[in-house]
C-alpha positions in Angstrom: 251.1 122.2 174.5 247.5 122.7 175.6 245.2 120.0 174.9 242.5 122.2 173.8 244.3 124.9 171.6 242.2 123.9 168.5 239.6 121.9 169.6 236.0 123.1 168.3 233.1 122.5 171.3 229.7 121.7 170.1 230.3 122.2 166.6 230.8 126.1 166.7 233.6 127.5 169.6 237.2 127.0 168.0 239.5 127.5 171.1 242.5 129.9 169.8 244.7 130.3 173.2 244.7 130.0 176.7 243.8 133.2 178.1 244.0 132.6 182.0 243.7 130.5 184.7 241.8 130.0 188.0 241.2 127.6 191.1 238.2 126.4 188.8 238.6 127.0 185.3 241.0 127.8 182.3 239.6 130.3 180.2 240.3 130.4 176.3 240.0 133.2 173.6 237.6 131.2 171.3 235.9 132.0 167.6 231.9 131.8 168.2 231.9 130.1 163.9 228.6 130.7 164.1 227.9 134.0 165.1 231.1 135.2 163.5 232.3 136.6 167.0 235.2 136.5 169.6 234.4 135.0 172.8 235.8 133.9 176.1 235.4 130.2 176.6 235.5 128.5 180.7 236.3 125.1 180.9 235.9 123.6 184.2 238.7 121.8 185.3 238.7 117.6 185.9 238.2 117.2 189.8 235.4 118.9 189.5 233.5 117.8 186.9 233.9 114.6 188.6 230.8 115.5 191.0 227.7 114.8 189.2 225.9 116.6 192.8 228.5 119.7 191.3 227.7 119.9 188.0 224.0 119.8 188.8 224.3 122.3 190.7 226.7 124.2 188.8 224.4 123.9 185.9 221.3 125.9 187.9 223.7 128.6 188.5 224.9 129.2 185.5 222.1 129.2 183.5 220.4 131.7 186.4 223.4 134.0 185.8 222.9 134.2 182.2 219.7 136.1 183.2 221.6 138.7 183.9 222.0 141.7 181.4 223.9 145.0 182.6 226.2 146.9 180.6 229.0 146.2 183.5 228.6 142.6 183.8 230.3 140.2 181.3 226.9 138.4 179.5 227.3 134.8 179.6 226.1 133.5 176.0 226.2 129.7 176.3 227.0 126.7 178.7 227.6 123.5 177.4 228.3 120.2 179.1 229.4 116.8 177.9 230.7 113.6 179.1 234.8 114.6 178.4 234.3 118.5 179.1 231.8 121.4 180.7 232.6 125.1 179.9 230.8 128.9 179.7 230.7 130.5 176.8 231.0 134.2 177.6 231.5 138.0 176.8 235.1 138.3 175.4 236.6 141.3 177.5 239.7 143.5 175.6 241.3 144.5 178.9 242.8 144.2 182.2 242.0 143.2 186.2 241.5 145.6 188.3 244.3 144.1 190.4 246.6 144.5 187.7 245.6 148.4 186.9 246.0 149.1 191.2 249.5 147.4 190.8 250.4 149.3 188.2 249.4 152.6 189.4 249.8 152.1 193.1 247.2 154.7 194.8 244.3 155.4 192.8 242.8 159.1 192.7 240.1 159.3 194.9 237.9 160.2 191.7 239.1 157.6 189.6 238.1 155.1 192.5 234.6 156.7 193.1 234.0 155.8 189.0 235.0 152.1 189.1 233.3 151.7 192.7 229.5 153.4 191.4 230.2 150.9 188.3 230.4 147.5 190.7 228.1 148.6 192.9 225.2 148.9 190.2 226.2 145.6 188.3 225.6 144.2 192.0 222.2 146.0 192.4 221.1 144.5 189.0 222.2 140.8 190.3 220.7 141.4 194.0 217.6 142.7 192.4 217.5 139.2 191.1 218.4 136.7 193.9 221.7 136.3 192.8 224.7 136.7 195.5 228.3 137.0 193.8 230.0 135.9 196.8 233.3 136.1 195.5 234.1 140.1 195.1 237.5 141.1 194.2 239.8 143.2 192.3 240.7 140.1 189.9 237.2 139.4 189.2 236.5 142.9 187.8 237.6 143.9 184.5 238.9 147.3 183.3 238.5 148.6 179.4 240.3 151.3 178.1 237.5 153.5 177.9 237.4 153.1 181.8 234.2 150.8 181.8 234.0 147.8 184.1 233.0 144.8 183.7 232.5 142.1 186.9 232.6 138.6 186.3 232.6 135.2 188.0 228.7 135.7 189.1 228.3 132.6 191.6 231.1 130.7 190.5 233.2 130.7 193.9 230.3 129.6 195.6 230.4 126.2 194.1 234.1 126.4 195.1 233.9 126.8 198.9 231.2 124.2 199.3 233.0 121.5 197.6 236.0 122.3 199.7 235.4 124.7 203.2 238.9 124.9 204.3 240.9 128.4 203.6 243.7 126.4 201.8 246.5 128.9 199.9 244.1 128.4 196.8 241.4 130.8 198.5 244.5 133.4 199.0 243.5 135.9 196.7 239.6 135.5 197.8 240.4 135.4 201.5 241.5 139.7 201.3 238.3 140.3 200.6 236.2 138.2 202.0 233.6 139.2 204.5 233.8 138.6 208.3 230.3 135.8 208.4 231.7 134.0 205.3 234.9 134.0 207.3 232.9 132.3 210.0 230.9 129.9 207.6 227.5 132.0 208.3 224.9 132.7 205.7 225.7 135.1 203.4 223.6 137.5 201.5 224.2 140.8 199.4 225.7 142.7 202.7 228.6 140.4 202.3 228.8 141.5 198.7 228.8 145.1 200.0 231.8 144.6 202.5 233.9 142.9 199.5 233.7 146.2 197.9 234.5 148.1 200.5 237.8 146.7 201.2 238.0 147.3 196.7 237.9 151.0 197.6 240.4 150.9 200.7 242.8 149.0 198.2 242.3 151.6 195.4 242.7 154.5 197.9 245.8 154.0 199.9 247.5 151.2 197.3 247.1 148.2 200.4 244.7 145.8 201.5 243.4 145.9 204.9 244.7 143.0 206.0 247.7 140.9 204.5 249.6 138.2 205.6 251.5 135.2 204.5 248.8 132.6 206.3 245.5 132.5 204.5 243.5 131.4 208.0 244.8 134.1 209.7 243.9 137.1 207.1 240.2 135.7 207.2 240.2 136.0 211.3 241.6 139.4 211.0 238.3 140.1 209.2 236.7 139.0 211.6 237.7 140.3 214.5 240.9 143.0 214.3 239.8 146.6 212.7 241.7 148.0 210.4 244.0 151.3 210.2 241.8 154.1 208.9 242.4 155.0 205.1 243.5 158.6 205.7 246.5 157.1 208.0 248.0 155.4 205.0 246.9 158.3 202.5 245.9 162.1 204.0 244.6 163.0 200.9 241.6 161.0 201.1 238.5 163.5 202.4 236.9 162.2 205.6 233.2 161.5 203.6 234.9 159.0 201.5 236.6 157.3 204.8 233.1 157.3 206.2 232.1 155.5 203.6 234.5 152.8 202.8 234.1 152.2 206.3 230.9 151.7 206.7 230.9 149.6 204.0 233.6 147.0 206.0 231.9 146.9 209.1 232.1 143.5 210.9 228.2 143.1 211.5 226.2 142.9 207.9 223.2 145.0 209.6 225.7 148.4 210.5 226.9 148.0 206.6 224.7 149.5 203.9 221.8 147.8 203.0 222.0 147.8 200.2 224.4 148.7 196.7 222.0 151.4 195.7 222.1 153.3 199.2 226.0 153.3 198.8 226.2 154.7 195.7 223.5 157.5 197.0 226.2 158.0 199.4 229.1 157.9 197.1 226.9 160.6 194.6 226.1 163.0 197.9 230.2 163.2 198.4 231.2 163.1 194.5 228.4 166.7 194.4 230.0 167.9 197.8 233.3 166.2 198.6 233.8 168.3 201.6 230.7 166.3 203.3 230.9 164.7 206.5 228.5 161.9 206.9 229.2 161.5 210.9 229.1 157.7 210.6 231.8 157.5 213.2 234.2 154.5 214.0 236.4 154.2 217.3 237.3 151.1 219.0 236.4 150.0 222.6 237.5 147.2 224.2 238.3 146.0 220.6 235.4 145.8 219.0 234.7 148.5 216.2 231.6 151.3 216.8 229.0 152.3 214.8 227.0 155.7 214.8 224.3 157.0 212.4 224.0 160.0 210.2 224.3 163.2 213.1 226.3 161.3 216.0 223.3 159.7 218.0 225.8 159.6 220.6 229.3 161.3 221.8 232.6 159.3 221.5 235.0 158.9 224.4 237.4 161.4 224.8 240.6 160.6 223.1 238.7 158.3 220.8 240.1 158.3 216.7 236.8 159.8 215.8 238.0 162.8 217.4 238.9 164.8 214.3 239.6 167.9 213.8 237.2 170.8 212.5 235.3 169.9 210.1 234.8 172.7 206.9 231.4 173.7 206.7 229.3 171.9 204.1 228.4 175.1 201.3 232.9 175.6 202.1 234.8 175.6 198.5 236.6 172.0 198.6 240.3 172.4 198.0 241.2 169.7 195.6 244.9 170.6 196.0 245.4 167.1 197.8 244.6 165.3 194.7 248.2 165.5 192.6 248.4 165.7 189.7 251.2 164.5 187.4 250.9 166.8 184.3 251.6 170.0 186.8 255.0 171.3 186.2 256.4 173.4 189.1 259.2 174.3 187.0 257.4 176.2 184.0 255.3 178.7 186.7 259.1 179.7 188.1 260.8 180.2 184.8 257.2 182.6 184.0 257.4 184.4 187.4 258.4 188.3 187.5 261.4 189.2 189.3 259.2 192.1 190.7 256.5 189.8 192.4 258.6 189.0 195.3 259.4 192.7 196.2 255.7 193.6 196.0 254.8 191.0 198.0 257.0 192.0 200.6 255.8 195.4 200.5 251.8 194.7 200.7 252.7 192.1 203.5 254.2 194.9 205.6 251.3 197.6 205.2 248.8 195.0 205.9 250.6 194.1 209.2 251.1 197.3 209.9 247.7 198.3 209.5 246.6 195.2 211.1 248.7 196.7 214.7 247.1 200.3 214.7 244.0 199.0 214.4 243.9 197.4 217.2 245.9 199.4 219.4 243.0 202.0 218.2 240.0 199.8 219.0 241.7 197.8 221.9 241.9 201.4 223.9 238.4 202.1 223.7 236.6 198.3 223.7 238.4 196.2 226.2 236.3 192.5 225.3 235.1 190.5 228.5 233.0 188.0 229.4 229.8 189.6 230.6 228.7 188.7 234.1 225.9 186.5 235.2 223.1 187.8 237.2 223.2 186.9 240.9 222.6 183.3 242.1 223.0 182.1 238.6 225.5 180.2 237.0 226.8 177.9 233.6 225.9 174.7 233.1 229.2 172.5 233.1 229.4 169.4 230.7 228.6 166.2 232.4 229.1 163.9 229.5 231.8 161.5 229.7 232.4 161.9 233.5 232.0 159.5 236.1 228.4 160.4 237.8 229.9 160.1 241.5 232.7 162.3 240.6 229.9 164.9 238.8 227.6 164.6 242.0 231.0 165.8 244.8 232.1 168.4 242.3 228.8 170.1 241.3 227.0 170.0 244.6 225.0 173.3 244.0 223.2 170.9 241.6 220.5 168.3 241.7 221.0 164.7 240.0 218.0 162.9 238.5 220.0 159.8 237.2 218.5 156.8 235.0 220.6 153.8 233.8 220.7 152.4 231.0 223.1 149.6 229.3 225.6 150.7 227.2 228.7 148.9 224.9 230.2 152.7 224.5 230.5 154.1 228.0 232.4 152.5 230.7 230.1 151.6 233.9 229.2 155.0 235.9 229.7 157.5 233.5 227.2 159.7 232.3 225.9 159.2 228.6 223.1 162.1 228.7 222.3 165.3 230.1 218.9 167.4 229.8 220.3 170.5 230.5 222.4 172.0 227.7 226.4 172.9 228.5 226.8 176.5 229.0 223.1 177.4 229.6 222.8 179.6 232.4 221.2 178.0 235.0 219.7 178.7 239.1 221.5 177.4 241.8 220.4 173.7 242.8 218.3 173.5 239.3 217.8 169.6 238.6 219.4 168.3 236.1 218.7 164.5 234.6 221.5 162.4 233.7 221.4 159.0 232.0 224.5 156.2 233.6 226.1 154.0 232.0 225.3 150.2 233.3 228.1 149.1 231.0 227.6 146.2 228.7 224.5 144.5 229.6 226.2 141.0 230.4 224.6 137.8 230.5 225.9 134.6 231.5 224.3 131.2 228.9 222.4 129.0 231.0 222.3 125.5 230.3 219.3 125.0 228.2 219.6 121.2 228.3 220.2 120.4 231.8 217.4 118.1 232.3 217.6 116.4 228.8 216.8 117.4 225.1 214.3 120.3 224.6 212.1 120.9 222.0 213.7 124.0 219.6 210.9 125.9 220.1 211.4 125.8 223.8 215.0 126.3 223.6 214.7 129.7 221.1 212.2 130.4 224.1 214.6 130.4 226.7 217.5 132.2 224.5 215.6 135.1 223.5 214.3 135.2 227.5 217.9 136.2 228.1 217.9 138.7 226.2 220.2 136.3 222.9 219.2 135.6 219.3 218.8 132.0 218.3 220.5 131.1 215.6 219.3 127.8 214.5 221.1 125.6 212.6 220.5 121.8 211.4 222.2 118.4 211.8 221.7 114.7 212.0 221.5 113.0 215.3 221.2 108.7 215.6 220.2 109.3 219.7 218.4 112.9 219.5 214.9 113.2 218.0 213.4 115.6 215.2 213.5 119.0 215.6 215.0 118.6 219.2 218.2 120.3 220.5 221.2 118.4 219.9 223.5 121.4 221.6 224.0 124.9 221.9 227.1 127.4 220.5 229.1 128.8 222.6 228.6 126.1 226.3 226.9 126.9 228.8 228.4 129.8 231.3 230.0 131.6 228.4 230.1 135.2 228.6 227.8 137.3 226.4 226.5 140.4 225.3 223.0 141.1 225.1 221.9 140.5 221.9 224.4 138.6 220.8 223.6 135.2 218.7 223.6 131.9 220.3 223.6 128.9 217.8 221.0 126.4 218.7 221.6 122.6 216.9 218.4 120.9 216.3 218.8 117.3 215.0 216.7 116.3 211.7 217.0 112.6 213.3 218.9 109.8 211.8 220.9 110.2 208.9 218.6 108.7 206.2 220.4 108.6 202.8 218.2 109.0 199.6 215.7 111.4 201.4 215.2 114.9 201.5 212.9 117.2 202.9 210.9 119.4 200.9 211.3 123.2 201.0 208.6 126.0 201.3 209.3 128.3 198.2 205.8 130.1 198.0 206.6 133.8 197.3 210.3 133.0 196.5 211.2 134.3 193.2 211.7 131.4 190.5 215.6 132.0 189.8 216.6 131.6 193.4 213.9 128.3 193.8 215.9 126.9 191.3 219.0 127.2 193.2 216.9 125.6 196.4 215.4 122.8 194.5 219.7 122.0 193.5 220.4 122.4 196.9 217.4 120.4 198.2 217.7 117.3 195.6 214.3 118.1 194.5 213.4 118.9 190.6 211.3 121.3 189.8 208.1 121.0 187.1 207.6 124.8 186.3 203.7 125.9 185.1 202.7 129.6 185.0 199.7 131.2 185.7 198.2 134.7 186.0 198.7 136.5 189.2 198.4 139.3 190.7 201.8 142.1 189.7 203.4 141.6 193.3 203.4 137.9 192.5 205.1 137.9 189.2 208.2 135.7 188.9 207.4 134.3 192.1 205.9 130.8 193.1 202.4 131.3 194.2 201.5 127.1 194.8 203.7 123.9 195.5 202.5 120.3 195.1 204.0 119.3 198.1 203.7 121.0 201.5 206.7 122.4 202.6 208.9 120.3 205.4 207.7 116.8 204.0 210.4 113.9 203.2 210.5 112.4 200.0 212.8 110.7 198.1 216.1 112.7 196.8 215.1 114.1 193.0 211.0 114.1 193.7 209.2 116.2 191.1 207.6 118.9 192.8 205.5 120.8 191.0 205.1 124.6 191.4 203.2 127.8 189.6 205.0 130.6 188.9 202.9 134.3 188.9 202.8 136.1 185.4 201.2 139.1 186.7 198.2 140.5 184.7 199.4 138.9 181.0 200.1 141.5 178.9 200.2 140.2 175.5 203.0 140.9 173.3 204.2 140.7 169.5 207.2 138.7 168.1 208.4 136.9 165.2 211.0 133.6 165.2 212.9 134.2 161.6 214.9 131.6 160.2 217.0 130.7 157.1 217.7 127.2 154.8 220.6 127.2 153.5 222.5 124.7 151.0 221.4 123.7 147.8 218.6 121.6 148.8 214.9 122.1 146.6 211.9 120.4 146.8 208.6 121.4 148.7 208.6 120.9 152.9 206.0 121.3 154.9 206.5 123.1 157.9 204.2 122.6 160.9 204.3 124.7 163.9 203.0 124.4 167.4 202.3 126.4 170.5 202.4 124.4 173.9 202.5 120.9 171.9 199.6 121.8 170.2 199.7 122.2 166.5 198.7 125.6 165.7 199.3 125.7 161.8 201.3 124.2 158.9 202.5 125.6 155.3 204.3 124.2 152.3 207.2 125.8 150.5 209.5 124.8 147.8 212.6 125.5 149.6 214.4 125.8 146.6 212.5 129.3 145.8 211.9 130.7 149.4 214.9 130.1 151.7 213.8 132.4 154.6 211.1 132.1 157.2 208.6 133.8 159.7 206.5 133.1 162.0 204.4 136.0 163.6 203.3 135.0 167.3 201.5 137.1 169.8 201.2 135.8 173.4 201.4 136.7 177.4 203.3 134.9 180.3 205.8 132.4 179.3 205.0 129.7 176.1 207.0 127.1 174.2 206.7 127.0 170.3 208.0 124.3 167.7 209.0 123.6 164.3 209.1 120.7 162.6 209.8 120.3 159.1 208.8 117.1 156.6 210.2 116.1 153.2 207.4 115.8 150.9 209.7 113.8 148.3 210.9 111.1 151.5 208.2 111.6 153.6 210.4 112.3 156.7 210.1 114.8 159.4 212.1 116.4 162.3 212.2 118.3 164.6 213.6 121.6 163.7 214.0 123.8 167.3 212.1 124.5 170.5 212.0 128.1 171.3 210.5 129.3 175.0 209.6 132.8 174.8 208.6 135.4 177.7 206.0 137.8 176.8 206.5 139.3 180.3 209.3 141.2 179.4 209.5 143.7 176.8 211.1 142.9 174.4 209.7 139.3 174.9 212.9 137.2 175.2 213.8 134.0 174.4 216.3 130.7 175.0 216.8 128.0 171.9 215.5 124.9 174.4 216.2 122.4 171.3 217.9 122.8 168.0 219.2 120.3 164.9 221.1 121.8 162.4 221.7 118.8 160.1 217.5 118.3 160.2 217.5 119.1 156.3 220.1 115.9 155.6 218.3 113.4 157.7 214.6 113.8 156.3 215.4 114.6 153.0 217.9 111.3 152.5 215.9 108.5 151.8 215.3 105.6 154.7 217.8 102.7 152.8 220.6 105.9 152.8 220.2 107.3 156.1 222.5 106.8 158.8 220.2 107.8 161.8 217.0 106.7 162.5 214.3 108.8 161.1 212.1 110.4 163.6 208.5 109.6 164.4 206.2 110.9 161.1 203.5 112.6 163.6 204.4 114.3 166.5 202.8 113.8 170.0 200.2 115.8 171.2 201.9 117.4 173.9 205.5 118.1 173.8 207.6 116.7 176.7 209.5 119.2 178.4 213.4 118.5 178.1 214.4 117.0 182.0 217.2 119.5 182.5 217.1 122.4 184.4 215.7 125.0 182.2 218.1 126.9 180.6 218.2 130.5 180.4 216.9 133.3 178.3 218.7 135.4 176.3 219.0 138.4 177.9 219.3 140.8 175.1 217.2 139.1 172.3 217.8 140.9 168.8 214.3 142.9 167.5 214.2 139.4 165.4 215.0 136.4 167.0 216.9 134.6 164.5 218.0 130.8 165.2 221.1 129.7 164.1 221.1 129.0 159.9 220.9 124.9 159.1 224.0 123.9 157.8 224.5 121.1 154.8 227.1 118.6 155.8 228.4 118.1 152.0 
């Protein structure tokens, strides 16, 4: 039996079953006691709550994804962590996986697929908008309701799971389908890999398979990275040629010929769903095995006998015949049993006169108008194609022409063959008329020198020398006992290695000698203050967060640092940082709240805004039981309440509420909360079981030391803190 069927966690989320299970987590149906909900409940599983680095970081992320509020991404509500167990408190989702609705149905209609993909692509564009990467796209990690609505979830948890463990193991099998070819490789990864996740989504929901599928998860991951795969309308002819075009642009190997972003694919994906007879000419073919990439209105012509070579393409204001989408509820046998008898015979008979009329006609006009190719004037003649043939071959066979040739380097055209031509095929030309022809050098090859021949360079001199030979540097970090700071331990691939021009070349610069307990501090000026969270986790740095007025382009971004960029400190510094609130606008709200129980007496309530004390009032609580307290404010505040026992002469402190005035509504996040505060002050001291807090608070409340945790994305017109409960 599960350990935790019937547990309650913090007081209010009483886990009911076990609803699933990942590499990670076990998620529960739970009851939310004190909102009087259903929710989904993770609960991170033991070897990884063992990591206190983990859990730190695990924390920042999860409390950035709760920032996120989109009607097809599943809200995270709470995240609790204690000693024996650390879980997510989530949207509870009446439905199924995508994976298991593609099983079921096999191929998806091309419609149906466009729905789902426009639904992920803008839950992405909300989280990209907001620094945050999923990372981890897949058909098991989107939900499907009944209504058709979908729900992606699993925001930045997998990422946590590859960096604790970076080998492809048969765990990461159901991740590895769709991963992308630079997480394959261990590169950076950004919302282009996002992109690419959900392209190979919408090849699985149009011809029924994945792209690539094996038994061995290492090898599916390489054939991302390097092997293209068979083109969706080989697996399914029903599937128009736009909506190839775009599922594959979406899967191509390098992130900068994908789309750019989620919001120009689903401009894409609208432009075919008004005109699915479209052709977008963003071609593929393959050449010397690596895939090909041409814009919008072919920037360049494909080899003969190449797989872009289609056929005809239906003109774009042509009816679309949307015959090749079947459809189940058409019954072939009901039009028969309704057919006339006579249909058949009158079809014969009109077919007959048409032909026959068809023939006389042009026996009629082929007698008098006999079609032929008029002549060309004297000394003139057609201008032949040159494109595609070798330029020697075009210089012996047309030698009543004149060449003008330039070269220029080219992946797509084999060395000597002409690329261009100035003079348009057909045209009708003079004899020994110059024509200029652009030749293929083939790909522009280049041969890595060894940067370090004469001993370690400074990276700056190194990136020098790369980027001279026509290479990216690609620089990445390590420590080095016998190589000093910021010089060049080695270079990826060896020297001698066969490239392409502007191909990447990994340059290794040492950080000098491994130096545990220090870190080096980053630069986030003008990085936004969700994803400087994530960098001060991944830094070992802690973040002191102060606000300031700015101007609008600077809002939610750090505008100042206390400590320059690059310098080493000890791991878990406090670096301080201002955060832009743009011009404060100031806004109205109200924090409501109820006491229940059957407790009388007058209380004094005192309130304060930034640790100052801002205003008090008395009540008998056993008259008034509900509460409100009107604030008005711009940028980003914190506001207490205490309440003290007249009778006992006790106090507490109620709850800590951090509202943003920046958004609109302002929203809020509960930073501190006690729910037995009316037992402890009103029990007298020789009774009381805890020790009563301190009668007068300090002037300026200290800010609790965990990260700070997030807002509530979708605060209610009143926020309205959870009721006090009596413990009798």
């Amino acid at each position: 039996m599960d350990n935790y069927i019937g547990v309650q966690l913090d007081g209010r989320y009483e886990l009911l079953e076990q609803i699933g299970a990942g590499g990670m987590a076990d998620i529960y149906k739970a009851d939310d006691i004190a909102e009087n909900r259903t929710v989904a409940v993770k609960i991170l599983k033991n070897e990884f709550a063992g990591s206190e680095d983990f859990l730190r970081r695990f924390r920042n992320e999860s409390k950035a994804i709760a920032l996120l509020s989109h009607p097809n991404i599943v809200k995270i509500f709470d995240v609790g962590f204690t000693e024996s167990v650390q879980f997510i408190v989530m949207e509870y989702i009446d439905g199924i996986t995508l994976t298991e609705y593609i099983e079921k149905q096999g191929v998806l209609k091309w419609r149906e697929a466009l729905g789902f993909v426009q639904q992920i692509l803008r839950a992405l564009q909300h989280a990209h908008d907001r620094g945050i990467v999923h990372r981890d796209i897949k058909s098991q990690n989107v939900m499907l309701l009944r209504d058709g609505t979908i729900k992606v979830m699993d925001f930045g948890i997998a990422r946590f799971n590859r960096e604790i463990d970076k080998t492809i193991s048969e765990k990461a099998i159901g991740s590895v389908h769709y991963i992308s070819p630079e997480q394959a490789r261990g590169d950076i990864t950004d919302e282009k890999s996002d992109l690419y996740s959900v392209g190979v989504m919408l090849y699985e929901m149009l011809t029924g398979v994945k792209p690539f599928d094996g038994e061995d998860p290492l090898a599916i991951a390489l054939m991302h990275t390097n092997k293209i795969p068979k083109r969706p309308a080989e697996i399914n002819a029903s599937i128009p040629e736009g909506l190839e075009e775009i599922t594959l642009r979406a899967m191509q190997k390098e992130p900068a010929k994908r789309y750019q972003t989620a919001g120009e694919m689903v401009s894409d994906l609208k432009e075919f769903e008004r005109n699915p007879s479209i052709v977008f000419e963003y071609k593929y073919f393959s050449t010397d095995g690596k895939t090909k990439f041409f814009d919008k209105v072919g920037k360049a012509v494909p080899p003969p006998g190449s797989p872009s070579a289609r056929a005809p393409v239906a003109p774009e204001n042509a009816p679309y015949d949307d015959d090749d989408e079947y459809d189940e509820d058409y019954d072939d046998d009901e039009v028969v049993e309704r057919r006339s008898p006579l249909l058949p015979i009158l079809f014969a008979v009109a077919s007959v006169f048409v032909i026959l009329t068809a023939w006389l006609i042009y026996m009629i006009v082929g007698s008098v108008v006999e079609p032929e190719e008029p002549d060309l004037p004297p000394g003139r003649d057609k201008m032949p194609g040159l494109i595609n043939m070798d330029y020697m071959v075009a210089v012996d066979t047309y030698t009543w022409l004149t060449f003008e040739p330039t070269s220029e380097f080219s992946t797509v055209y084999a060395k000597g063959v002409i690329m261009t031509q100035d003079v348009a095929e057909g045209r009708s030309i003079k004899a020994n008329t110059t024509v200029k022809v652009t030749v293929s050098l083939g790909p522009n090859i280049v041969y890595i020198d060894d940067y370090l021949k004469n001993g370690p360079l400074h990276m700056d001199d190194v990136c020098k020398l790369v980027e001279g030979q026509s290479l990216v540097p690609k620089v990445k970090y390590a420590f080095d006992d016998d190589v000093k700071k910021e010089y060049v331990i080695k270079t990826e691939p060896g020297p001698g290695t066969e490239m392409e021009a502007g191909d990447n070349v990994t340059v290794w610069v040492s950080q000098g000698k491994f130096d545990d307990g220090f870190t080096n501090v980053p630069d986030l000026v003008n990085v936004g203050i969700i994803t400087a969270r994530g960098t001060a986790q991944e830094y070992r740095i802690t973040l002191k967060e102060s606000y300031e007025p700015s101007d609008d382009d600077k809002k939610g971004k750090i505008v100042r640092q206390s400590i320059d960029p690059t310098t080493r400190v000890e791991n878990w510094t406090e670096v301080e940082v201002w955060v832009g609130e743009g011009e404060a606008e100031e806004r109205e709200a109200e924090i409501s709240f109820k006491i229940t129980g059957d407790w009388t007496g007058e209380y004094e309530f005192k309130y304060y805004t930034d640790g100052e004390r801002v205003d008090s009032k008395t009540y008998d609580v056993g008259i008034k039981k509900e509460f409100v307290w009107q604030i008005k404010n711009g940028g980003v505040h914190t506001y207490s309440i205490r309440i003290k026992c007249l009778a006992t002469g006790l106090e507490g402190l109620y709850a800590t509420f951090e509202y943003d005035f920046t958004t609109d509504p302002p929203s809020y996040e509960i930073l501190e909360r006690n729910t037995k505060i009316m037992r402890e002050i009103s029990t007298p001291p020789e009774e009381s079981t805890t020790e009563p807090p301190t009668t007068e608070p300090p002037e300026t409340t200290e800010p609790p030391e965990t990260t700070k945790p997030p807002k509530t994305t979708e605060p209610p017109e009143t926020a309205e803190p959870p009721e006090t409960e009596q413990d009798d």
